[in-house]
N, C-alpha and C positions, 0 to 999 in steps of 0.2 A: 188555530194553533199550528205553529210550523213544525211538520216531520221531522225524522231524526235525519232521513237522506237529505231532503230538502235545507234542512239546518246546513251541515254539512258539505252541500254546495256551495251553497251561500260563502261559508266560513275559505272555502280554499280558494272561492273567484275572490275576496276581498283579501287573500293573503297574497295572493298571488300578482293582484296589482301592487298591492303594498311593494313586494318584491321588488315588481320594475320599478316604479315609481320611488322610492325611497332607497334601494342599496343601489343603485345606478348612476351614473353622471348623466348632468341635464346636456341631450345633445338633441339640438332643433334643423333642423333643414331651412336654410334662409330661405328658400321658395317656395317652404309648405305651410311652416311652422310659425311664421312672424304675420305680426297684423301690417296694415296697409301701410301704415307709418310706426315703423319699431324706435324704440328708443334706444339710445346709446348704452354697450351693456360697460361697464368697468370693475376690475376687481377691486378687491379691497387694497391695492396700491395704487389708484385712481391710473392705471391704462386699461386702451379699449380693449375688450375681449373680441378679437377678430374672428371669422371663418377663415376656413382651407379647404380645398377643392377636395374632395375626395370619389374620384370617379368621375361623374358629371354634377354630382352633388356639390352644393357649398353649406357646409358642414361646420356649426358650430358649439363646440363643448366645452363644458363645465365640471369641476369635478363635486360630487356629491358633500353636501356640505360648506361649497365655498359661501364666503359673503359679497355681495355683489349690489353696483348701483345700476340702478335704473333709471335714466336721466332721459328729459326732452326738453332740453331747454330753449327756453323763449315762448315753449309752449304749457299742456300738462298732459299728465300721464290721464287718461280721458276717465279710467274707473275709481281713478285714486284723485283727482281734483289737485294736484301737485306738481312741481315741476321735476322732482326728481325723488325718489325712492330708494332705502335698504331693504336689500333681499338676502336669501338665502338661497342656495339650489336644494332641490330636495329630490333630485332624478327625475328623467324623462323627459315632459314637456312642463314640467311644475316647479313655483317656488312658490316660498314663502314672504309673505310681506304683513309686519306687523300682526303677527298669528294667523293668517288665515293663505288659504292655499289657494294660487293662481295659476291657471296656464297661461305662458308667455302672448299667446298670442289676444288673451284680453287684458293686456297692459299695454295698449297702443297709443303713443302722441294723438291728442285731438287734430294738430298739423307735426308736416315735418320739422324738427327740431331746428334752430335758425342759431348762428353763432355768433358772439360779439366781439370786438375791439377791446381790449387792455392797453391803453396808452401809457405812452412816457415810463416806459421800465426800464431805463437806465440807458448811458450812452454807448456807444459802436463805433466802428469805421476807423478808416483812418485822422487820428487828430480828434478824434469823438464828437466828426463832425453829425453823426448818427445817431436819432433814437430809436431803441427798441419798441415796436409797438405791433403787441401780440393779437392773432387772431386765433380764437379758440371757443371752448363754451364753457356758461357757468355750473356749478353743480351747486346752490343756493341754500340747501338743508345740510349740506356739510362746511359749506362757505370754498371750496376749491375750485379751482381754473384748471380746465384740461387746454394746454396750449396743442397747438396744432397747425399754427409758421409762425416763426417769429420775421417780423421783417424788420430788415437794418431800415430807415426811412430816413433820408437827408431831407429837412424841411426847411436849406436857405434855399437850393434848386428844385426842391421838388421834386423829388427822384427815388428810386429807390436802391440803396446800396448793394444790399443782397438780400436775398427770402433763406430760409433755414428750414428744411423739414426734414422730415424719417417716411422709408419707403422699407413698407413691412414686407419681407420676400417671403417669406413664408403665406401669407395671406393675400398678395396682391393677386394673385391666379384668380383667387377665390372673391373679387371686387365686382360691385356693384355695378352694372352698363344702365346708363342711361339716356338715350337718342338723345333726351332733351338738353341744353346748356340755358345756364340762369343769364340775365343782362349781368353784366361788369358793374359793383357796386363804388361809389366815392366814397360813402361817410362824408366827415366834416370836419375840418381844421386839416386838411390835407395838402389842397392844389384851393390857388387862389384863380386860377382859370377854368373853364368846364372840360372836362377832359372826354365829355361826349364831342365838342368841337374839334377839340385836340386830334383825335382817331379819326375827324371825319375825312373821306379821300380827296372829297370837293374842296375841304378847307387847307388839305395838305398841299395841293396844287397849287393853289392859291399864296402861299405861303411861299415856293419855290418859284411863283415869279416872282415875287419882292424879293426874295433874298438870292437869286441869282440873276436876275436886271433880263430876263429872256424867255417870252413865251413859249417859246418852240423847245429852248432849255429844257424848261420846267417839264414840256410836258412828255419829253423822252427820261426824264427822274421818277415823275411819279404816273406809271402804267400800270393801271391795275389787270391789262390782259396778260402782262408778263410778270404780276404778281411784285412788281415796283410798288409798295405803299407800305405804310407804316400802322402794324397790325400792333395789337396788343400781348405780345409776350410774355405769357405766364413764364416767372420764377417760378413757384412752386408749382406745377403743373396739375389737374384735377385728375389726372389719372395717374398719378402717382399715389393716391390712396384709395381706399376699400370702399366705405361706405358713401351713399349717395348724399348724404348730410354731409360727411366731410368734402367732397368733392365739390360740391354747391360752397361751400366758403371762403375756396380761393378766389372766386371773383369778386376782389378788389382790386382797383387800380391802384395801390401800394404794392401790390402784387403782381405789378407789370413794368415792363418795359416795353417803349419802342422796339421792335423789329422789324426789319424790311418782312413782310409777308412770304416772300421766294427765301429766306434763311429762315423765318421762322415754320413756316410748312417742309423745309428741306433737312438742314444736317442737325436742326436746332432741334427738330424731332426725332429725326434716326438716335440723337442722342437721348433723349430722352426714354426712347423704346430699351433702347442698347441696356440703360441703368436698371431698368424694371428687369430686363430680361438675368442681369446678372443678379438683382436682387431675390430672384425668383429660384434661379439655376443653386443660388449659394445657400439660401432658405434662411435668410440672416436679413436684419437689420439695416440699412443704409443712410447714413445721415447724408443727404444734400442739401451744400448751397450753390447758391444760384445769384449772380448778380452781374452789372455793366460798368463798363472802367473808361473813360476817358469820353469825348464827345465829338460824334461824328463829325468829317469836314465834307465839303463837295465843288467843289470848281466851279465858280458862277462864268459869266458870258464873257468875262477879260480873263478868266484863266488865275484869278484871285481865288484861294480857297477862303470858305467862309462855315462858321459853325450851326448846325443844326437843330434850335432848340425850338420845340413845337409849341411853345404857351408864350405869350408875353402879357404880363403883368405891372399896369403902376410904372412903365416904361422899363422895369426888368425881366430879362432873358429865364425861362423855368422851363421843368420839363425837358433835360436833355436827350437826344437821341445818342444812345451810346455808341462811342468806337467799335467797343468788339461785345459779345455777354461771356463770362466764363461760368464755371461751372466746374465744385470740387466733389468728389465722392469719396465718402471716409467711410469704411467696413470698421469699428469698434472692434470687434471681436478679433480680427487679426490684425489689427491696428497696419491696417494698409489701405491707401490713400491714392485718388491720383486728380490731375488738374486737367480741363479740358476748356480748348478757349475758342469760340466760334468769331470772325471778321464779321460784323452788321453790314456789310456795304454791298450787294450786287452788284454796282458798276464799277468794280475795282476788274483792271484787267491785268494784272502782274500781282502774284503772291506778292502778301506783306513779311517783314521780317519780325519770327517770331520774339516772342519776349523772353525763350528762354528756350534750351537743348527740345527741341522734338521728342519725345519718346512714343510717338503714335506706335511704332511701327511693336512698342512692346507690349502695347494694349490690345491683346487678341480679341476680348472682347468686345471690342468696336467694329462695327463693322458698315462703315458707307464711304461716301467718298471724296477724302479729307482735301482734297484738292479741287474741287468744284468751286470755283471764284462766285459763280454769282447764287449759290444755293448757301454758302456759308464757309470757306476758306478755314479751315481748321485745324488746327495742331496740338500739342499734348505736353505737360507738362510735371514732374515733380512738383507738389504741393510747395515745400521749400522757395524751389526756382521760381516760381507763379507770386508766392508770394513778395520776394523780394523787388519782382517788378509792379506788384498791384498791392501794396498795401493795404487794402481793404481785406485783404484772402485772407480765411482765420488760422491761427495758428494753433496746428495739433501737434507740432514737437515733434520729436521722432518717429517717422514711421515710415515704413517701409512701401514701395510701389505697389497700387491693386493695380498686375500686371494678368491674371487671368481669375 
């Protein structure tokens, strides 16, 4: 028989948890608290519930009582035999799922969660010569699609228009690193050529002597000790989001373009750091797109210029290498917007004429150096003015310059 004191420990160790555990917000330490492979958390308005850096912690919370999904999809949640799950927070490290109470960290994917393609969601571009075709993952017991890039995809060239994604500034600090990068995926019904050939540097050479008539040509084009070749340029970029599931999904080739490897390692990145940093600084939201507008030329051995397209197909030209890639960043919240447009070409030796007023010089938060011919020749644009020369640019209607 248990004592009156002994009872009575008993009673205020289990009130006491209760306390934490129950009137508390469930807040986990993504590097203490999550299993080996965590699953995607979402609220009950189906977005990801992110971390924030708090200190050297990445820090994430729930408030007591929310309802929340638990999703691994393509895989299962490993104690629950399912791909995705309703929870509840219930404080601390614990929820609830279907009655009974779990610490997070034994709700872990069997694998990491893997994402898929939503094809054919409507047309894009200019002339609607673009279909949408989303990459994101399923949530199968509720039947919802968390999208996660939509890319514009031209499929008479093969190309891709522009990639669309959100770069969470509040959360990005707080993003997953991982050494590792996945290969670059095709899928199917994309590219009618192998676009591992496509990217290869052997084949690219190859390529530049047929279409410029000159060995020697060719091989001062594509130098890979001088970063001459044609990488795969991420539109939506993998470090533009959080988690290492999400970051793992941009590798598709719908999700690239051509880039000289010297613009894409160069201003094509400074820009890319530049947006996180401002998404970071602002703690807001950032919708980027990302896309290529016209097709590069290059001057074969008679001084003829000639077009750039790396795939031929069934005796058609696919897979162009872009003139220049641009790139717009719309802030929602203050409905201010700005255009940024990088030159693809390193052997251009005389700036190009822009396509529209300059305004670099009022984008303080930019910071490299927009006049570097062979790292990426770059200039800045009003959304508006970007538009009007690249019809593809989307139209967000009035808004003001994200000018710091």
């Amino acid at each position: 028989m248990i004592g009156r004191t002994t009872f009575i420990a008993l009673f205020v160790k289990v009130l006491t948890i209760w306390s934490f555990t129950k009137g508390e917000d469930c807040v986990w330490d993504n590097d203490v608290d999550y299993p080996e492979y965590p699953p995607l958390i979402l609220d009950s308005s189906f977005q990801l519930v992110l971390p924030v850096l708090e200190g050297d912690q990445r820090i994430t919370s729930v408030q007591s009582g929310s309802e929340l999904i638990l999703a691994c999809p393509g895989r299962e949640i490993s104690a629950l035999g399912s791909e995705d799950a309703q929870a509840t927070c219930l404080g601390g490290k614990l929820v609830e799922v279907d009655g009974k109470e779990w610490n997070i960290v034994e709700l872990g994917c069997t694998k990491m969660a893997s994402e898929t393609i939503h094809r054919n969601l409507g047309q894009c571009g200019d002339q609607d010569l673009g279909i949408y075709e989303v990459i994101g993952f399923d949530l199968p017991t509720t039947g919802h699609f968390y999208e996660l890039i939509r890319v514009c995809f031209d499929p008479a060239n093969e190309t891709t228009i522009f990639s669309e994604n959100i770069v969470h500034g509040a959360s990005i600090a707080a993003k997953d690193i991982d050494p590792g990068r996945p290969s670059f995926k095709t899928s199917t019904g994309f590219f009618s050529v192998s676009m591992i050939s496509v990217y290869s540097q052997r084949n690219q050479l190859e390529l530049m002597k047929n279409l410029l008539g000159d060995d020697e040509l060719a091989a001062t084009i594509i130098d890979p000790s001088k970063q001459f070749y044609f990488a795969k340029g991420h539109m939506a970029p993998d470090a533009d989001f959080v988690t290492v599931v999400e970051q793992d999904a941009t590798y598709y080739y719908i999700n690239a373009l051509p880039q000289w490897q010297a613009f894409n390692n160069g201003n094509w990145k400074y820009l890319e750091y530049d947006t996180r940093d401002l998404a970071e600084k602002h703690g807001t939201d950032l919708t980027v797109y990302s896309g290529g507008w016209g097709v590069l030329e290059l001057e074969d051995i008679n001084g003829n210029p000639v077009e750039i397209y790396l795939g031929l197909a069934q005796d058609k030209k696919v897979v162009p290498a872009p003139a220049l890639t641009w790139k717009v960043i719309y802030e929602k919240d203050t409905n201010r917007a700005a255009a940024i447009v990088g030159i693809n070409n390193p052997h251009i030796t005389t700036a190009p004429e822009p396509l529209c007023t300059d305004i670099c010089s009022s984008l303080t938060w930019l910071d490299f150096d927009f006049g570097d011919l062979v790292h990426g020749y770059t200039y800045c644009c009003s959304v508006a003015d970007l538009r009007a020369a690249i019809p593809n640019v989307p139209d967000l209607g009035d808004v003001d310059i994200l000018d710091e």
